[in-house]
N, C-alpha and C positions, 0 to 999 in steps of 0.2 A: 644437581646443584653444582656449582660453577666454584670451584677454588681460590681463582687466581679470577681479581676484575681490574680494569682502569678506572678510576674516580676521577673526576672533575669539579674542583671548591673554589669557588670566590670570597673572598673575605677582604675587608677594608683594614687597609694597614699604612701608619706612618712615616715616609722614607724621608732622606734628605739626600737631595745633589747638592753640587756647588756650585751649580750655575743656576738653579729655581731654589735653591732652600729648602725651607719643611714643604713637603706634600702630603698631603690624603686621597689614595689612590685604591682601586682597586684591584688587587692580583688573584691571578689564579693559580692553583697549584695541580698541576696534574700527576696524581700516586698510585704506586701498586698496592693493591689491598688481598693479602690472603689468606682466610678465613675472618672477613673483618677488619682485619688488624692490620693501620699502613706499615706497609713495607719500609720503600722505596721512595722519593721526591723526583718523576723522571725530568721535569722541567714545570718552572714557572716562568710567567711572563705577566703586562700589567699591561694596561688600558692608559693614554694620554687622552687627556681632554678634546684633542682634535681626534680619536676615534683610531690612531695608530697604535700597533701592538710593539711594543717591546720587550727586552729583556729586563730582569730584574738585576742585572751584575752590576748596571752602573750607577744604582742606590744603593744607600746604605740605610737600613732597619733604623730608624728613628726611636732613640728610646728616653 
């Protein structure tokens, strides 16, 4: 049995830039899990509709 794993989640979330507005986009969060239990966030990044990956830094969590 293995302790320490990488996990990889997508899940759809609401951000806002200032130059597109609201979006619904989806991110991925890639986490330390060990025994289960996340750790760690070691990076996320999100998917644009043209298929390009970015960073999540230059949205803001829409709430």
């Amino acid at each position: 049995m293995r302790l320490i794993k990488i996990k990889r989640k997508t899940k759809t979330e609401k951000r806002y830039s200032k130059k597109m507005g609201e979006l619904t986009t989806k991110v991925t969060y890639i986490r330390k899990h060990i025994l289960g239990l996340p750790i760690q966030t070691l990076h996320k990044y999100r998917e644009t509709y043209y298929g390009e990956i970015k960073n999540c830094e230059d949205c803001f969590l829409y709430v």
